[in-house]
N, C-alpha and C positions, 0 to 999 in steps of 0.2 A: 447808401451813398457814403463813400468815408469822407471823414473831415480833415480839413487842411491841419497838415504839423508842422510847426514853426522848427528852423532846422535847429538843433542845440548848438553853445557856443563854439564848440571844437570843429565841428563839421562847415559852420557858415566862415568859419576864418581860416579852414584851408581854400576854402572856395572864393572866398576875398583874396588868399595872396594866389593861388594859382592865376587867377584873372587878372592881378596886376604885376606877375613875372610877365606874365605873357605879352601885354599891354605894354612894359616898358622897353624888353627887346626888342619890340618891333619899333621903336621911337630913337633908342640909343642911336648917337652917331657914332658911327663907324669907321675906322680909316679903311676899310676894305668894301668896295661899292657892292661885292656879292653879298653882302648881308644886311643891305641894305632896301629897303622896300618904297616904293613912292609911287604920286597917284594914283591908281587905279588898282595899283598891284597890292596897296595895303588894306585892299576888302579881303583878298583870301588870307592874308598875313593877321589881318585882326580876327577875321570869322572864329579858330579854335578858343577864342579867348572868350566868346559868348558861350563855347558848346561846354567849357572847363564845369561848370554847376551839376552836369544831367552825365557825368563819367560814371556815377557809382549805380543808377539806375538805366545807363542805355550807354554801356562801355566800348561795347563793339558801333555804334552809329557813331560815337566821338573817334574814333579811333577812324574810320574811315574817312568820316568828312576831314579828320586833320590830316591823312594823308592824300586826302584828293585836293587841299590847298598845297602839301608840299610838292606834289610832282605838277600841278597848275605854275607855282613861281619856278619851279626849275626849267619847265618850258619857256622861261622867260630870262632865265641865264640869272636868277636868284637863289639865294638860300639863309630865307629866315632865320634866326634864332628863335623865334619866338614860335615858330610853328613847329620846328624840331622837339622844344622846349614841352609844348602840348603834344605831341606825338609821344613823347617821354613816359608823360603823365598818364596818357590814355592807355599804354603799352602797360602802366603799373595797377589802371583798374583793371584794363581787361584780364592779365592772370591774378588778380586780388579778389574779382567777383566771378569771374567764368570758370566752369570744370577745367580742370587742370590741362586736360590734352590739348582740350580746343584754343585754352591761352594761350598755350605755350607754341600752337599751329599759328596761330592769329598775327605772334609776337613775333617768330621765326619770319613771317609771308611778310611784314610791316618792315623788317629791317634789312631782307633781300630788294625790296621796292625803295626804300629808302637809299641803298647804297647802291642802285641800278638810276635814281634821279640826279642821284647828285655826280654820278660820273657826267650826266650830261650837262649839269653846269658847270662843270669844272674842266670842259671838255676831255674828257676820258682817263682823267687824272683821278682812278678809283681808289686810288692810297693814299690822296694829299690828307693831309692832316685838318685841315681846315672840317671835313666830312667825316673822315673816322673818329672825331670829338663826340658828334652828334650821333654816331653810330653808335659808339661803347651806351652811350647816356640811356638811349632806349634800351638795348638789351642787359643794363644792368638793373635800370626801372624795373623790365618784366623778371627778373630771380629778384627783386628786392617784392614785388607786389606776390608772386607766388611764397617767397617763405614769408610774406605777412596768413595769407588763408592757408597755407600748412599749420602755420601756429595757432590760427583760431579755430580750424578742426581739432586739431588735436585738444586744446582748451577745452570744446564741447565735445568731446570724447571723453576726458577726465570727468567733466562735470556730469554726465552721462552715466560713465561708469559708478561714481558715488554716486549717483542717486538710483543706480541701481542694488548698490552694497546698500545703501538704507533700507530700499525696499525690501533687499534678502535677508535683515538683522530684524526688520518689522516681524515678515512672516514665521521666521525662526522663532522670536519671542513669543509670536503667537502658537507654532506649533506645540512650543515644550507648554505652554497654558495651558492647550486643550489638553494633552498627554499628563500634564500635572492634575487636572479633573478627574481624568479618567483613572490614574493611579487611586487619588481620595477616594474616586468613592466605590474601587474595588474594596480598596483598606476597609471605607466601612459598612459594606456589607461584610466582610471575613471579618470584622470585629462584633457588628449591630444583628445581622440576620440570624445565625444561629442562635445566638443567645437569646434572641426575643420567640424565637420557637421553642425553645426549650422551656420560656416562662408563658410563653401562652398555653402548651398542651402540660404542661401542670396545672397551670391555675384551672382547665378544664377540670383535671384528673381531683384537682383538691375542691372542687366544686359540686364535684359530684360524690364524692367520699367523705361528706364532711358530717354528714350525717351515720351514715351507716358502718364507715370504716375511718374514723377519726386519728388513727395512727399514720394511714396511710397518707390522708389528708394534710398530717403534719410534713410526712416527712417530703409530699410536692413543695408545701410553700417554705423549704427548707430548702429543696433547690431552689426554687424564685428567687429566696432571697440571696443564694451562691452564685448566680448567674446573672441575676441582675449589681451583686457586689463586682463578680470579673466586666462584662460590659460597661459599665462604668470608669472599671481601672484603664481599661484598656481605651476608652474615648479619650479620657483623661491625659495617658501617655501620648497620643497621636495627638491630641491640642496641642499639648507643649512642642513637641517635633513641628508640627504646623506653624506657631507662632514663633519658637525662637529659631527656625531653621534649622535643629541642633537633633542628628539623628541617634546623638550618644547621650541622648537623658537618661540621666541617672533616675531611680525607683522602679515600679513597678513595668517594665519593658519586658515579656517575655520574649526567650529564643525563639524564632521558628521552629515549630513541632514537626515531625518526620511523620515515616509507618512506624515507628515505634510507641507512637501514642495513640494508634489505632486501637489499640484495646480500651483505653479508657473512652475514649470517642465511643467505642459500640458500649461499653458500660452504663454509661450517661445518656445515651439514647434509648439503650434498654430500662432504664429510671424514669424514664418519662414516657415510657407506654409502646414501645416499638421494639417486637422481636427482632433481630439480625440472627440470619445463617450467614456465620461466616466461614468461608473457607478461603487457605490461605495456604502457597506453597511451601514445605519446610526451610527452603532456601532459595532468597532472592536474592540480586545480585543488586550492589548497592547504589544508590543512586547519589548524584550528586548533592548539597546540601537546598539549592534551590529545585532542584527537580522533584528529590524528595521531599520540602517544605508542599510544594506544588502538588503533587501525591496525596499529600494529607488532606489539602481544600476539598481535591476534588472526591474522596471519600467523604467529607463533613458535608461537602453539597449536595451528592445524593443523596444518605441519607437523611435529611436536613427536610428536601425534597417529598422524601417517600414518607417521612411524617405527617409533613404537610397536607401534602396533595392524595397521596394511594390510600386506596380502597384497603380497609384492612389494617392486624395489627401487624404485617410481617411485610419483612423484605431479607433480600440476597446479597452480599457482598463476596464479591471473589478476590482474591491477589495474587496472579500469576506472573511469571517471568519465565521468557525463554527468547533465543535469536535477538537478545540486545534490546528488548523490550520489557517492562512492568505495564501488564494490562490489570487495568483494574474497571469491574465491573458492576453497578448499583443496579438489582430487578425487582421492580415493586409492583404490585397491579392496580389496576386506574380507573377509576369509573369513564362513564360514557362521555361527560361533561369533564374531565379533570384539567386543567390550566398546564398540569404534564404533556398533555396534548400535543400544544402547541410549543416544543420548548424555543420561546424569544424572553423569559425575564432575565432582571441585568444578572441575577447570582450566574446562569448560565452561560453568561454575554462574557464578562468578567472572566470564568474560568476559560472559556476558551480562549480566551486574550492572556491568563495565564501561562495557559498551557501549551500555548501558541510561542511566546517565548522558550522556553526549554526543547521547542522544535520537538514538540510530540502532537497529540493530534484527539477531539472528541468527537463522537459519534452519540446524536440521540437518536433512538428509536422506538417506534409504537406499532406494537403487533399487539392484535385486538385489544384484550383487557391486559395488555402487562405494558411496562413501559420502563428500559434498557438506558443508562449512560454507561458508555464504554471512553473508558481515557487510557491511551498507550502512551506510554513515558518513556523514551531511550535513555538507556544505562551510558553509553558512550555518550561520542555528537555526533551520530548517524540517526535518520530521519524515522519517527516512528511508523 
């Protein structure tokens, strides 16, 4: 059940003087007896002036009943003011609340009837002026009440429309966050993951030779401690970038590394207990600075990978180029259970999201015991 709303002051005081323009027209005396109303005849004269309150919720019933009291006194050889004066008004809610057409049809038909009544009291004098008064008043009412609900469409169009711009500045903020996530925590794994593999299958390697082969043992926890110095530096720079927003800090910030640092890459892998056959074509065609940074990862992920996870101390590296492509390819072999298996960890999630930019393309695969990352890299910007 809704509750009754008391109407606010603006609305109850158009509604007070509409009912007493109305009310007083119909009482002025008049030197002219057509606009004059008496006995009986000032029920329909007064009627509009009760219907004046219920114009903004039932426009089209006020608009009828005022003009079924105008052409009632015109049958009688009268013509209100006061009833004209409410036909005005109704003619300015009906296109103020009504769809546009239908007001404008409503308002059109009210002021044809209107100047078809008043010929008859004015005995067929459709020009006097006394009635084209009354005429203009209604059809300027309905363009004065239509361009009031053209302005407040459009008002709730603007307001509409910005509160659609907030919503699209919301989700936008939100998108570059999750994308800003997803950046970090590529960054750190290509900062955190290899390095912490290289300190874990040492400290195995000096774990086990710490006895028997104590040279060898040194020289593991020599890289440990080389690799856990670079991971650190490199945490260190990306905080600072992190916190001060600031991607030109000064200190220890290395370049991106190319295929040119592939060699130390298999050097340092081979230091920590993992043969590499690599094969590598004499001449590759150069790659961009991001594509080839890109390049690089996905060599350190494989490997990285086949340390980890393959059966064995050996793996494969290829580097071919031909038809606008650098295919590079990492084959390790894998036990029955290896987590290569399945490749969904983020290191490989991340590179294809790399690699995915530079508009090249990864392939994992598992045939029996070996287990294949293939990444093709375009030399141009045609698709790998």
């Amino acid at each position: 059940m809704s509750s009754f709303r008391f109407p606010r002051p603006a609305t109850l005081l158009t509604d007070v003087l509409a009912v007493a323009i109305v009310i007083l027209l119909a009482f002025l005396p008049y030197p002219d007896a057509v606009f004059q109303a008496r006995g009986l005849l000032l029920v329909p004269a007064l009627l509009p002036a009760a219907l004046m309150p219920f114009r903004r919720r039932l426009p089209i019933m006020v608009l009828a009943v005022s003009l079924g009291c105008s052409t009632l006194t015109a049958l009688f050889g009268l013509l209100p003011p006061g009833v004209m004066i409410a036909i005005a008004v109704a003619a300015f809610a009906v296109t103020d609340r009504v769809a546009r057409p239908v007001g404008l049809l409503l308002v059109g038909a009210a002021s044809i009837l209107v100047f078809c009544t008043n010929a008859i009291t004015l005995d067929g004098e459709v020009f006097d002026s006394r009635a084209l008064q009354f005429l203009l008043f209604i059809v300027l009412a309905g363009a004065v009440g239509d361009a009031t609900r053209s302005r407040r469409e459009y008002a709730a169009a603007m307001r509409e429309r910005a509160e659609r711009a907030e919503r699209g500045r919301e989700e936008e903020a939100r998108r570059r966050v999750a994308e800003e996530r997803v950046r970090i925590a590529r960054d750190l794994h290509d900062i955190v993951a290899h390095q912490i593999a290289v300190i874990s299958l040492n400290a195995g390697v000096a774990s086990s030779a710490i006895e028997a082969r104590p040279e060898r043992a040194r020289e593991a926890l020599t890289a440990i401690r080389a690799a856990a110095r670079t991971v650190l530096t490199d945490i260190g720079g990306l905080m600072s970038v992190l916190r001060d927003g600031d991607t030109d800090v000064p200190g220890d910030r290395h370049p991106p590394i190319g295929l040119d640092g592939v060699d130390d890459l298999v050097a340092q892998v081979e230091a920590a207990g993992l043969r590499v056959d690599l094969r590598r074509d004499a001449e590759l065609a150069a790659l961009a600075g991001s594509s080839d940074h890109v390049a690089y990862l996905a060599i350190r992920e494989g490997l990285t990978n086949a340390h980890k996870h393959g059966e064995g101390d050996r793996a494969a590296l290829a580097i071919r180029g031909g038809d606008g492509v650098v295919d590079i390819v990492v084959t390790n072999a894998v036990g029955e259970e290896s987590p290569d298996a399945t490749p969904s960890g983020h290191g490989l999630r991340g590179l294809r999201e790399r690699v995915a930019a530079v508009r090249g393309r990864v392939v994992v695969l598992r045939d029996q015991d070996e287990f294949r990352l293939h990444v093709a890299i375009p030399t141009a910007g045609d698709h790998a």
